[in-house]
C-alpha positions as CSV (number, residue, x, y, z in Angstrom):
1,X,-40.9,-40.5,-23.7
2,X,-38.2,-40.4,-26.0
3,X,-39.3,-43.9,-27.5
4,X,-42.9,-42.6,-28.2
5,X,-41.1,-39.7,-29.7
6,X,-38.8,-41.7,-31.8
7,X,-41.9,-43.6,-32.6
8,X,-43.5,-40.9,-34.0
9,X,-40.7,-39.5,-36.2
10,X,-40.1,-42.9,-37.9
11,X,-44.3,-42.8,-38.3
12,X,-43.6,-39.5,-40.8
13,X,-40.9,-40.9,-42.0
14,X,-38.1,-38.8,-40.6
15,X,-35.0,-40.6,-39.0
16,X,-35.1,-39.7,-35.2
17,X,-31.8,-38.2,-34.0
18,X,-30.5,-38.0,-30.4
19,X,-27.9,-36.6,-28.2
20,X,-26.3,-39.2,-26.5
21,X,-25.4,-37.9,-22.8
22,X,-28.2,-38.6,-20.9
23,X,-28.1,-42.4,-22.3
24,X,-24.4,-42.5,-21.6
25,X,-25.3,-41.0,-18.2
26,X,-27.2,-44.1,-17.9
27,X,-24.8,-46.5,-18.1
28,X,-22.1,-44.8,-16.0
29,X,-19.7,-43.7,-19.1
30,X,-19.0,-47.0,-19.7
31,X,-16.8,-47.3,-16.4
32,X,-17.6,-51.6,-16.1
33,X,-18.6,-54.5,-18.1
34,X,-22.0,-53.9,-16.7
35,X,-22.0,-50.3,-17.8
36,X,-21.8,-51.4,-21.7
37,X,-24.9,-54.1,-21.1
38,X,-26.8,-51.2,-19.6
39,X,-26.2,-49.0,-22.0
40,X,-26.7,-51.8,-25.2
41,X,-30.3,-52.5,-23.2
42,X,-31.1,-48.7,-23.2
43,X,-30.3,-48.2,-27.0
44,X,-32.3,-51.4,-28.0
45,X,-35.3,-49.4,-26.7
46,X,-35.1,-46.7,-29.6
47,X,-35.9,-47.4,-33.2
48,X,-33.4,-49.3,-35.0
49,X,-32.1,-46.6,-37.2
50,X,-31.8,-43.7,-34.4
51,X,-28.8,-41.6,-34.8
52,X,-26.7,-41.2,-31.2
53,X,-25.2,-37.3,-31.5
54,X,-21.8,-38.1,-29.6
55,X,-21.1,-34.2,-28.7
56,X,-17.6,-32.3,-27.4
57,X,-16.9,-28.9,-27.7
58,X,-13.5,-29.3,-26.1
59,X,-10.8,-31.2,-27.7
60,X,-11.7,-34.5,-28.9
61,X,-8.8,-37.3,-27.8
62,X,-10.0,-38.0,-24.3
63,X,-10.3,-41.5,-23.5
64,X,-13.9,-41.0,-22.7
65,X,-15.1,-39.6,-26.4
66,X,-12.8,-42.5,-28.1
67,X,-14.4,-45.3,-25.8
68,X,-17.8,-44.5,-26.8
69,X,-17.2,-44.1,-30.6
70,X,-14.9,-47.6,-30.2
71,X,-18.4,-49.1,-28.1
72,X,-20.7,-47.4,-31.2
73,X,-19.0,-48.9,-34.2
74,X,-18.4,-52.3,-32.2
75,X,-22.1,-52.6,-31.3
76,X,-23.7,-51.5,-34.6
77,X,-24.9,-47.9,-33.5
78,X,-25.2,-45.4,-35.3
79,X,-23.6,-42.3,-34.0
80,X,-22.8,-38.8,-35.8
81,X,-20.3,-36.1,-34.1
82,X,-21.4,-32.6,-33.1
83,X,-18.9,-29.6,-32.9
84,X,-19.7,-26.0,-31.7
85,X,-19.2,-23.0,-33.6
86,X,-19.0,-20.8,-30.5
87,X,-19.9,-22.0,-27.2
88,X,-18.6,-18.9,-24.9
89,X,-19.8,-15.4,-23.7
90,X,-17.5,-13.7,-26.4
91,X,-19.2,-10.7,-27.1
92,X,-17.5,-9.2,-30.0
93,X,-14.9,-12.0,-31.1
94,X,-15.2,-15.7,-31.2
95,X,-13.2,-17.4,-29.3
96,X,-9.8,-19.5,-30.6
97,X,-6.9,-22.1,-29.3
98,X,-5.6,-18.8,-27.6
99,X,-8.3,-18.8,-25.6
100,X,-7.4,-22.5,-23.5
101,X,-7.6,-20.3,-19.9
102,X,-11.5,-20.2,-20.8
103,X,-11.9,-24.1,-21.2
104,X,-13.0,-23.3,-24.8
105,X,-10.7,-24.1,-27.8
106,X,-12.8,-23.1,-30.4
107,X,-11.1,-24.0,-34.3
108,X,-8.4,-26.5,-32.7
109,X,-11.7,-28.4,-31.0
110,X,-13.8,-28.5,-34.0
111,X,-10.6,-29.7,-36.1
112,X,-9.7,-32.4,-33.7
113,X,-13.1,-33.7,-33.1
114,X,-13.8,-33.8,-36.9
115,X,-10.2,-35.7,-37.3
116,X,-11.4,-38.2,-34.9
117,X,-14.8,-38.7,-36.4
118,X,-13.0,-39.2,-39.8
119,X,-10.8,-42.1,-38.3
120,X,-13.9,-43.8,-36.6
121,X,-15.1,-43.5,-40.5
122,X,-18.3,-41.3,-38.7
123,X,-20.8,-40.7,-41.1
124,X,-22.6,-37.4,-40.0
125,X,-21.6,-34.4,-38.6
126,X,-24.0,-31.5,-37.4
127,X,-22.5,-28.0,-36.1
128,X,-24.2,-26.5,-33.3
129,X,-24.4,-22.8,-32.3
130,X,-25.6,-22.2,-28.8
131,X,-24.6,-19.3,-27.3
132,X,-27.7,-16.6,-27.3
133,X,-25.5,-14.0,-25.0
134,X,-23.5,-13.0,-28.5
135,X,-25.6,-10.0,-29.4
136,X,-23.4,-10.2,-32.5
137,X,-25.1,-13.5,-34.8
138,X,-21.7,-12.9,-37.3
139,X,-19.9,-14.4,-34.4
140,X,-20.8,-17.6,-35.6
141,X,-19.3,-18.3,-39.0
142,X,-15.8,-18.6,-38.1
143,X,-16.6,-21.7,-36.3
144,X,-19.4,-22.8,-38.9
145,X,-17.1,-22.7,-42.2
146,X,-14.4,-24.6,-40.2
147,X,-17.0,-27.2,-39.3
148,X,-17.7,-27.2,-42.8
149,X,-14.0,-26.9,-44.3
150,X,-12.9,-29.9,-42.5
151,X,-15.7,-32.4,-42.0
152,X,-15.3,-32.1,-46.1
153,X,-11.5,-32.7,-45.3
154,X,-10.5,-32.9,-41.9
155,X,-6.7,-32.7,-43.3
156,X,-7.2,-29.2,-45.0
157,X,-5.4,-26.2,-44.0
158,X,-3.8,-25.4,-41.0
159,X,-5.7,-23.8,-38.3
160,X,-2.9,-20.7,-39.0
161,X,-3.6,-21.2,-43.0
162,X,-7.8,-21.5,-42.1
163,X,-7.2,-18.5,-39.9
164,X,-5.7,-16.0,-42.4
165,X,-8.3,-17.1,-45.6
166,X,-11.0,-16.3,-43.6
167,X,-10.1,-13.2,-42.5
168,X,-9.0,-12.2,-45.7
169,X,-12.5,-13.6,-46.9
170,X,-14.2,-12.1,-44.3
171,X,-12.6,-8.5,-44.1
172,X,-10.8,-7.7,-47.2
């Protein structure tokens, strides 16, 4: 399916972009040898110039998001990173580092994740913003204007410097 669809976006001359789980999902996260042949034989099946969105929405220096950027830029793929501008049930306020209990870390993830992309010299970045259970859509742009700030420079401000501009920005 996705190769008919990848097909068909190259056809109208668009550059077919995918997220890479279920592929990785595949090959067994790259656990064996064999895991990397599987997974070089199910990328082979997409056009040539498909883009593999490597996601995390955590923070990004676990040996798992580093071995498949190392496996993408040793095997010729092309890969982008994806960040999340919110990914949690906060109703009011988006969430932050303070917020580790929850799983989510919010600014420190999406810094760390576009740090890493900048060392593995990552070409693309998107930033995602999934979370329809916000009834508040401003929720969002903290998260988006980091993504933004630091895949421009991933050694800007500090999350503490980031944190204060944009309130000050944001509410006088």
């Amino acid at each position: 399916w996705f190769k008919r669809v990848c097909e068909f976006i190259e056809a109208n001359g668009r550059i077919p972009i995918l997220w890479d789980d279920m592929t990785l999902k595949a090959a067994n996260r790259l656990r064996n040898k064999e895991s990397g042949q599987i997974l070089k034989k199910a990328i082979s099946e997409f056009p040539p110039n498909t883009i593999f969105m490597r996601w995390n929405y955590t923070m990004a220096r676990d040996s798992g998001t580093i071995r498949i950027l190392d496996w993408y830029r040793d095997n010729g793929v092309k890969a982008w990173v994806a960040t999340s501008a919110q990914s949690g049930p906060a109703l009011l306020f988006p969430f932050d580092e303070r917020d580790r209990g929850n799983g989510n870390l919010g600014l420190a993830a999406i810094q760390s994740f576009i740090k890493l992309a900048a060392e593995q010299s990552i070409d693309g970045m998107l930033c995602t913003a999934w979370d329809p259970r916000a009834p508040h859509y401003e929720t969002f742009w903290r998260g988006r204007i980091a993504s933004a700030e630091y895949s421009w420079n991933p050694d800007a401000r500090t999350l503490e410097e980031y944190d204060i501009a944009y309130l000050q920005r944001e509410y006088g």
